[in-house]
C-alpha positions as CSV (number, residue, x, y, z in Angstrom):
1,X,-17.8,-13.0,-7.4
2,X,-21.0,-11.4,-7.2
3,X,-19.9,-9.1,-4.6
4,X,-16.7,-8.1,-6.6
5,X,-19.3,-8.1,-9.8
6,X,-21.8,-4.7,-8.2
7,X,-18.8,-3.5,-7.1
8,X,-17.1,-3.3,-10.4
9,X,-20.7,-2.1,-11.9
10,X,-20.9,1.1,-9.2
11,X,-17.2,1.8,-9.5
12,X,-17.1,1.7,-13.6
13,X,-20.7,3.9,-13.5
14,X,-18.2,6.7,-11.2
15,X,-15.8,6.7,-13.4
16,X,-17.9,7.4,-16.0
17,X,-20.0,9.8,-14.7
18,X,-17.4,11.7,-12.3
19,X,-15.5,14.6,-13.2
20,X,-11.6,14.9,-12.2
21,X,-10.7,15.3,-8.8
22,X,-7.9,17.6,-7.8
23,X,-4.9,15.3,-7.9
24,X,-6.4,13.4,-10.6
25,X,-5.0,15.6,-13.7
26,X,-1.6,15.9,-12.3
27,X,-1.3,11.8,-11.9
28,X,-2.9,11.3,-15.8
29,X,-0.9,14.5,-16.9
30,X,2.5,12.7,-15.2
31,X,1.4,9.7,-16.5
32,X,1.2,10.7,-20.1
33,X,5.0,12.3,-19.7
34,X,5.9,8.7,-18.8
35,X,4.3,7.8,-22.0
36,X,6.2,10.2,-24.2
37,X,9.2,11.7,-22.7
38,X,10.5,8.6,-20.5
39,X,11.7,10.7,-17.9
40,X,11.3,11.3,-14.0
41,X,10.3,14.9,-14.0
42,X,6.6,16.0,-12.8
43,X,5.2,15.4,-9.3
44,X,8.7,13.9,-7.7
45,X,6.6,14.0,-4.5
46,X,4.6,10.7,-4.8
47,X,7.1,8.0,-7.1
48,X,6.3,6.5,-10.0
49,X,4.9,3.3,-9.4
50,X,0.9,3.8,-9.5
51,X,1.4,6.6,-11.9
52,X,2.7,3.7,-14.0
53,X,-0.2,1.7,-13.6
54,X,-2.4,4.2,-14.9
55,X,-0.1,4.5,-17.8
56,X,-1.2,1.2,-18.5
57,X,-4.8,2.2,-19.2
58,X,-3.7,5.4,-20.9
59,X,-1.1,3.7,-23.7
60,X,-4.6,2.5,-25.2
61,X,-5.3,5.4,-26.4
62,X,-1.7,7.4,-25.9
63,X,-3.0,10.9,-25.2
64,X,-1.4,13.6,-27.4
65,X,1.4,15.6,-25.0
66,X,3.0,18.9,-27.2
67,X,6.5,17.8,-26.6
68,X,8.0,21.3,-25.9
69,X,5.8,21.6,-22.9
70,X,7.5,23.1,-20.1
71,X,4.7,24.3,-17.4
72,X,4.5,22.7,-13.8
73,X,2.8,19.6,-12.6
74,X,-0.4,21.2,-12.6
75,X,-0.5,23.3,-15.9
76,X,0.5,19.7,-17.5
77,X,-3.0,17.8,-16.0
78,X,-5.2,21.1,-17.6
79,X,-2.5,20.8,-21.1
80,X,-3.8,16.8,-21.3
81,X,-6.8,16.9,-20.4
82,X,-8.2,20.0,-22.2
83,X,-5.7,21.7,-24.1
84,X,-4.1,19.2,-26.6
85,X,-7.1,17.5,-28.3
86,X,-8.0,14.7,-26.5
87,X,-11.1,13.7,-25.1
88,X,-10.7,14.3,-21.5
89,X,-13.6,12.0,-20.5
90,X,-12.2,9.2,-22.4
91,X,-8.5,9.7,-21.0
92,X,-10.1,9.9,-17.5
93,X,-11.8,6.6,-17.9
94,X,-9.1,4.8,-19.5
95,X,-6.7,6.2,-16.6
96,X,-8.9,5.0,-13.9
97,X,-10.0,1.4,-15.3
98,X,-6.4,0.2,-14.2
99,X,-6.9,1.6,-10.3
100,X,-10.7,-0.3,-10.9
101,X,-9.0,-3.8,-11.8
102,X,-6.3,-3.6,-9.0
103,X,-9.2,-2.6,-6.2
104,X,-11.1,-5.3,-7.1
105,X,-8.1,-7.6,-7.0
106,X,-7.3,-6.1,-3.6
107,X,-10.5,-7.8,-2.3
108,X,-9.8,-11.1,-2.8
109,X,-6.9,-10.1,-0.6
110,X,-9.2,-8.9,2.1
111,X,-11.4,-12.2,1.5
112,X,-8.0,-14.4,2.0
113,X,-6.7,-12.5,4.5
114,X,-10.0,-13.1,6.5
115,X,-10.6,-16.5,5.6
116,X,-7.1,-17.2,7.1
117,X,-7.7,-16.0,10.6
118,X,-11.5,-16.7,11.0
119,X,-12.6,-18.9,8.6
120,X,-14.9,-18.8,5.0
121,X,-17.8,-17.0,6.5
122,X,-15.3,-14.4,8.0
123,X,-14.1,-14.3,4.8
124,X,-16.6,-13.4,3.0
125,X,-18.2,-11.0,5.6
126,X,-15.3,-9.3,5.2
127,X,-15.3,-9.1,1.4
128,X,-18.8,-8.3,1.9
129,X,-17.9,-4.9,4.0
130,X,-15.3,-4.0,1.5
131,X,-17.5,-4.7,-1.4
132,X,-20.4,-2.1,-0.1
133,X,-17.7,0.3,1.1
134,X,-18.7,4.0,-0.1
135,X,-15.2,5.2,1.2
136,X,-13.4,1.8,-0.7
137,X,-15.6,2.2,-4.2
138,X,-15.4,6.2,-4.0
139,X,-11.6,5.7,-3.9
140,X,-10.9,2.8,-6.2
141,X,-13.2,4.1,-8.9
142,X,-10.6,6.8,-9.4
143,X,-6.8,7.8,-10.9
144,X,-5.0,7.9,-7.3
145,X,-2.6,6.7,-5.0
146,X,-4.7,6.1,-1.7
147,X,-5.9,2.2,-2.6
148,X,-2.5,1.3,-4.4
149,X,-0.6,2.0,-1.0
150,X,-3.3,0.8,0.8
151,X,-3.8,-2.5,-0.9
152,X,0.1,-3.2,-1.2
153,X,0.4,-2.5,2.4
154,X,-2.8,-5.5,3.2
155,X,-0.3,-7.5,1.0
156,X,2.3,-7.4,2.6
157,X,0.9,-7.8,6.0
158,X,-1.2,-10.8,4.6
159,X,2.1,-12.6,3.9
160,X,3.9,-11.8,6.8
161,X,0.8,-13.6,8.7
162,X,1.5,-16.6,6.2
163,X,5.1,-16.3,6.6
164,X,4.6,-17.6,10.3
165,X,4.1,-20.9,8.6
166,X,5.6,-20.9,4.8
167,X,8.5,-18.1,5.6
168,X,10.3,-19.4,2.4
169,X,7.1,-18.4,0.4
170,X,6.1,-15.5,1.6
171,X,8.6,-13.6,3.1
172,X,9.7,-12.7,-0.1
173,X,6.2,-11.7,-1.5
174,X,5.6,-9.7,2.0
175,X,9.3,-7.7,0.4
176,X,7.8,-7.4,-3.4
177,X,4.0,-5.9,-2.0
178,X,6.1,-3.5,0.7
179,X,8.4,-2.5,-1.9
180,X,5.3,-1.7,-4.2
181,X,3.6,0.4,-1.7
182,X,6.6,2.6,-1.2
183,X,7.0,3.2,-4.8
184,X,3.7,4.3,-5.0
185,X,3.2,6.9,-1.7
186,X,6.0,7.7,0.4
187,X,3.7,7.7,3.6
188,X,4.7,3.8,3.7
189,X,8.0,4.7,5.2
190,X,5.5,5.1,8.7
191,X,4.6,1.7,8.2
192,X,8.0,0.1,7.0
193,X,9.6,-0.7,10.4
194,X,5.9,-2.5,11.9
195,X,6.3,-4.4,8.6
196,X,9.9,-5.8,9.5
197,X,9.3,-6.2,12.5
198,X,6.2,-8.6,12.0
199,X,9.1,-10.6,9.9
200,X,11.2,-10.8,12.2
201,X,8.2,-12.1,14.9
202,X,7.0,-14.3,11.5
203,X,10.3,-16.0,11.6
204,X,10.4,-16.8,15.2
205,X,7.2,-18.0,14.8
206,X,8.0,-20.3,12.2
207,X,11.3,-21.7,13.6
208,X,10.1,-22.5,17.6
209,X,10.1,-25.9,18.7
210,X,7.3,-28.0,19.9
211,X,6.9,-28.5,24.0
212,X,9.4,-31.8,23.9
213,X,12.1,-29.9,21.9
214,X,11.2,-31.3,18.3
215,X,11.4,-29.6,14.8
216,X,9.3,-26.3,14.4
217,X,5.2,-26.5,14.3
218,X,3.9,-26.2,11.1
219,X,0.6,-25.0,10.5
220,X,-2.1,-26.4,8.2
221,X,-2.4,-24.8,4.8
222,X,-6.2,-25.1,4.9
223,X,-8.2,-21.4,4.9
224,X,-9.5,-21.0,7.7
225,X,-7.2,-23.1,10.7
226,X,-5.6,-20.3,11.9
227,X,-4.2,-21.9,15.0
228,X,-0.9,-23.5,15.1
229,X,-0.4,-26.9,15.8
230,X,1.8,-27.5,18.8
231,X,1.8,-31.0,19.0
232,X,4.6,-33.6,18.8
233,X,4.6,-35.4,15.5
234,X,4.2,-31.5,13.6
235,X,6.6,-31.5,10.4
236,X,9.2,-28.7,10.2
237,X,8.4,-25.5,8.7
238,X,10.2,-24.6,5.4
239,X,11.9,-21.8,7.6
240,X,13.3,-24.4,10.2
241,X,16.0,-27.0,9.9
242,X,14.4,-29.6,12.2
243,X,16.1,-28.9,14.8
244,X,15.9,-27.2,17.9
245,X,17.5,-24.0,18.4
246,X,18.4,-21.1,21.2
247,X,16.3,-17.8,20.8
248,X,19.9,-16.2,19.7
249,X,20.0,-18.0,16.3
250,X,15.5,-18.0,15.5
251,X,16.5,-14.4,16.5
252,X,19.4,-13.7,14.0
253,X,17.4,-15.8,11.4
254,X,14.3,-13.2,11.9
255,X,16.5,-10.3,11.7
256,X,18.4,-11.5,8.7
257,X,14.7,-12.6,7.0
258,X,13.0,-8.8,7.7
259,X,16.7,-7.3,6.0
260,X,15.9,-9.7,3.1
261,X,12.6,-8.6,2.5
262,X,13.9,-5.0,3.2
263,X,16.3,-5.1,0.5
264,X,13.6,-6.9,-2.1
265,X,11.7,-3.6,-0.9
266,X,14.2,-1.4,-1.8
267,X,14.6,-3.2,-5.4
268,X,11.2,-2.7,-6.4
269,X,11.3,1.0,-5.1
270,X,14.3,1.1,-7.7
271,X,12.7,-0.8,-10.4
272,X,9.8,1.4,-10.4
273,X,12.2,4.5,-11.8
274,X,14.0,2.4,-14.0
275,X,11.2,1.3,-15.2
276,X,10.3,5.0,-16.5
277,X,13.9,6.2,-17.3
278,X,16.4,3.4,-17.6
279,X,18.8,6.2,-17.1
280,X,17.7,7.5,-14.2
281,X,17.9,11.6,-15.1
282,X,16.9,13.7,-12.4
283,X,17.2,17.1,-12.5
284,X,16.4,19.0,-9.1
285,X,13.5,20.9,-9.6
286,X,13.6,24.8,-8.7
287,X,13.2,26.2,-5.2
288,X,13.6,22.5,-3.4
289,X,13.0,22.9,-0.1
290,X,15.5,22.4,2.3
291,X,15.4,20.1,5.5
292,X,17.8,19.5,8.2
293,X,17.8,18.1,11.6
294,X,16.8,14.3,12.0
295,X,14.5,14.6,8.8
296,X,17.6,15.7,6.8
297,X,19.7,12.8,8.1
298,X,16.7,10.2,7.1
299,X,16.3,11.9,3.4
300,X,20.3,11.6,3.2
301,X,20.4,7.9,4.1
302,X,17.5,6.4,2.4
303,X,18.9,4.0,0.0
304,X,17.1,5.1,-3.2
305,X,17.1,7.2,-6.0
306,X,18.1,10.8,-6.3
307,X,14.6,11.8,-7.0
308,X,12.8,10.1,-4.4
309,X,14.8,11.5,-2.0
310,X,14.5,15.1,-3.6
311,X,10.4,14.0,-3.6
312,X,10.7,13.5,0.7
313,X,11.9,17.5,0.7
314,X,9.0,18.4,-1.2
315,X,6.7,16.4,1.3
316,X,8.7,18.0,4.2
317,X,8.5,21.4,2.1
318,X,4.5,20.6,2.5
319,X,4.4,19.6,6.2
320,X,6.1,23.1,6.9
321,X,3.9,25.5,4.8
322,X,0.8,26.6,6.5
323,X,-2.0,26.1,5.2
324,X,-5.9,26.6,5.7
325,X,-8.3,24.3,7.4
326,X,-12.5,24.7,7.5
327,X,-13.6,22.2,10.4
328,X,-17.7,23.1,12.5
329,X,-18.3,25.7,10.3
330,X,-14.7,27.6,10.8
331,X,-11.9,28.5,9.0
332,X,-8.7,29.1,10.1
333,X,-4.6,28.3,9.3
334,X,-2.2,26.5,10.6
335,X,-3.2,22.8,12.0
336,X,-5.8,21.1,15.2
337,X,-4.8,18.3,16.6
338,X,-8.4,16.9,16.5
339,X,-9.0,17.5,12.9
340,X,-8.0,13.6,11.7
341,X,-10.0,12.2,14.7
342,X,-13.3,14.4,13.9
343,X,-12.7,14.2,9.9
344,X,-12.9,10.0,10.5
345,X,-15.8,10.0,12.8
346,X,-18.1,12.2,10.4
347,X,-16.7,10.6,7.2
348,X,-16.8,7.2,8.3
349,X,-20.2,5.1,7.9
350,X,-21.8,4.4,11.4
351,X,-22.3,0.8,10.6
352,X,-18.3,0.8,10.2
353,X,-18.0,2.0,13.1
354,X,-20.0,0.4,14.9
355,X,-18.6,-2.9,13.7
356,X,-15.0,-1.4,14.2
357,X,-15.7,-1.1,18.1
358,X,-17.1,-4.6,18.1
359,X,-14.4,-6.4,16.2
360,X,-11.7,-4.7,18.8
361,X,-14.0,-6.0,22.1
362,X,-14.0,-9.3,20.3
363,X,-10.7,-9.6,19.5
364,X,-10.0,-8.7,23.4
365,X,-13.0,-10.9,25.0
366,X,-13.1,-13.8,23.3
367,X,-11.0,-17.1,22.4
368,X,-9.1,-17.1,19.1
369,X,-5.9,-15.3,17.6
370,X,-5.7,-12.7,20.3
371,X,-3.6,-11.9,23.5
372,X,-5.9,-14.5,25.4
373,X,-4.4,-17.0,23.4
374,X,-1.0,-18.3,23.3
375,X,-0.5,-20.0,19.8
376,X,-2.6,-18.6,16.4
């Protein structure tokens, strides 16, 4: 508690102190239409759901919005915050105390999470990396979408990893946190099919018989035993019957568990824009890019609302405009391959990655929940 205490302190002293950053007037300014018009219309590119969180810091104060506005995404963030008469360093702080809450909730995730595969003291070294974070405090301490996807994502890994024992209990919480994440940033689509198929590998964890052909190994519930007991005498799972099975039916039961928590995903997705316009208007906005090829058959397919999938053209619109790029003292257009590479190395603490290249030769070298071992 002390950890997630300083951190609370640091990020609640940037939030006060730190002027906008460049997305951070269009998410308040989208946030604020939420507020008063109730309708799906600004910044279709990113849905709705983190811009609804920060709603929930703004309906404290409800920021005046002229209701005949009718300017773009961005003229709406300057209208808010500087041209309707509110005070645009109390809207910014009451926007971004919401993201501070959910960041700090997202480290007792990490500290689980850790506990669970190393023990209490990995636990809380782990907490204790995430808690001194510049990049994690920088980030949380403001109006965005980069921790919300993030932290949902940990989520939903974190109970796919306890899904190998409880699947019952968590594969459906894996679903809710997945479905959270891509109703906050569409970039969780990359991420999507790693997710279900960790369920399905969850699953036929869970269901496979001991070594004499008994009822599934359960795992103990205590933090830190990571390592599945194998033993005769281990109770069934809540995901297996007790009895022994072939690899066709664990396998059918994993793939019908990871389209379970894919449709649960897909709820929330839909939720999240009911949850802004119960009836779902949408009105394409003007000069929509448009795709074609595999990314228009993807767009076309995904099973949710009109105006996400309008929002994946705009992302597509941005991945085909060309834009500029400073990188060693140059500037130039277009994109370099190395650019995400260097802009980690030079961003990223050295400590971090220092301890980013040990914890991979651990994970390879030593005993534990790695390839070297069969069960974890």
């Amino acid at each position: 508690m002390i950890l997630l205490a300083g951190m609370a302190f640091a990020m609640v002293t940037a939030a006060v102190q730190q002027t906008p950053t460049i997305d951070e007037p269009v998410y308040v300014g989208t946030a604020t239409a939420y507020l008063h018009q109730h309708e799906v219309r600004y910044n279709p590119e990113h849905p709705p759901l983190a811009k609804l969180i920060i709603a929930t810091g703004l309906a404290f104060d409800r920021p005046t919005l002229d209701p005949g506005f009718a300017g773009d995404q961005s003229a709406l963030g300057r209208r808010v915050l500087y041209e309707s008469g509110n005070d645009p360093w109390r809207v910014m702080l009451l926007a971004r105390l919401p993201m501070i809450v959910l960041t700090l909730l997202f480290g007792l995730v990490v500290y689980g999470f850790a506990r669970d595969v190393t023990g209490p003291v990995g636990g809380l070294l782990a907490l204790t990396l995430y808690a001194l974070s510049p990049d994690v405090i920088a980030h949380g301490s403001l109006a965005g979408l980069d921790v919300p996807v993030a932290g949902f994502l940990l989520v939903a890994a974190w109970s796919l990893w306890r899904a190998r024992r409880r699947p019952v209990r968590y594969l459906p919480l894996a679903g809710l946190a997945l479905g959270a994440a891509l109703a906050t940033k569409m970039t969780a689509l990359a991420v999507t099919p790693v997710l279900l198929l960790l369920a399905v590998l969850s699953v036929w964890s869970a269901t496979r018989p001991g070594p004499d052909g008994t009822a599934p190994a359960a795992a103990p519930e205590r933090p830190g035993t990571a390592t599945v007991t194998d033993g005769p005498g281990a109770g069934p799972t809540d995901g297996g019957s007790g009895r022994p099975g072939d690899a066709g039916r664990r396998l059918a039961l994993g793939v019908g568990a990871a389209a379970g928590v894919a449709l649960l995903a897909v709820g929330v997705v839909w939720l999240s824009y009911l949850a802004v316009d119960p009836r779902l208007r949408w009105t394409p906005p003007a000069g929509l890019p448009t795709v074609d090829g595999l990314r228009a058959l993807l767009v076309d397919r995904l099973p949710f609302p009109p105006s996400y999938r309008d929002g994946m053209r705009v992302q597509f619109g941005f991945e085909d405009t060309t834009w500029g790029g400073f990188l060693f003292g140059q500037q130039y257009l277009g994109s370099r391959w190395y650019y995400l590479p260097v802009a980690l190395l030079v961003k990223t603490p050295l400590g971090a990655l220092a301890l980013w290249l040990v914890g991979a030769v651990a994970l390879v070298a030593l005993p534990g929940c790695g390839p070297r071992r069969r069960t974890c």
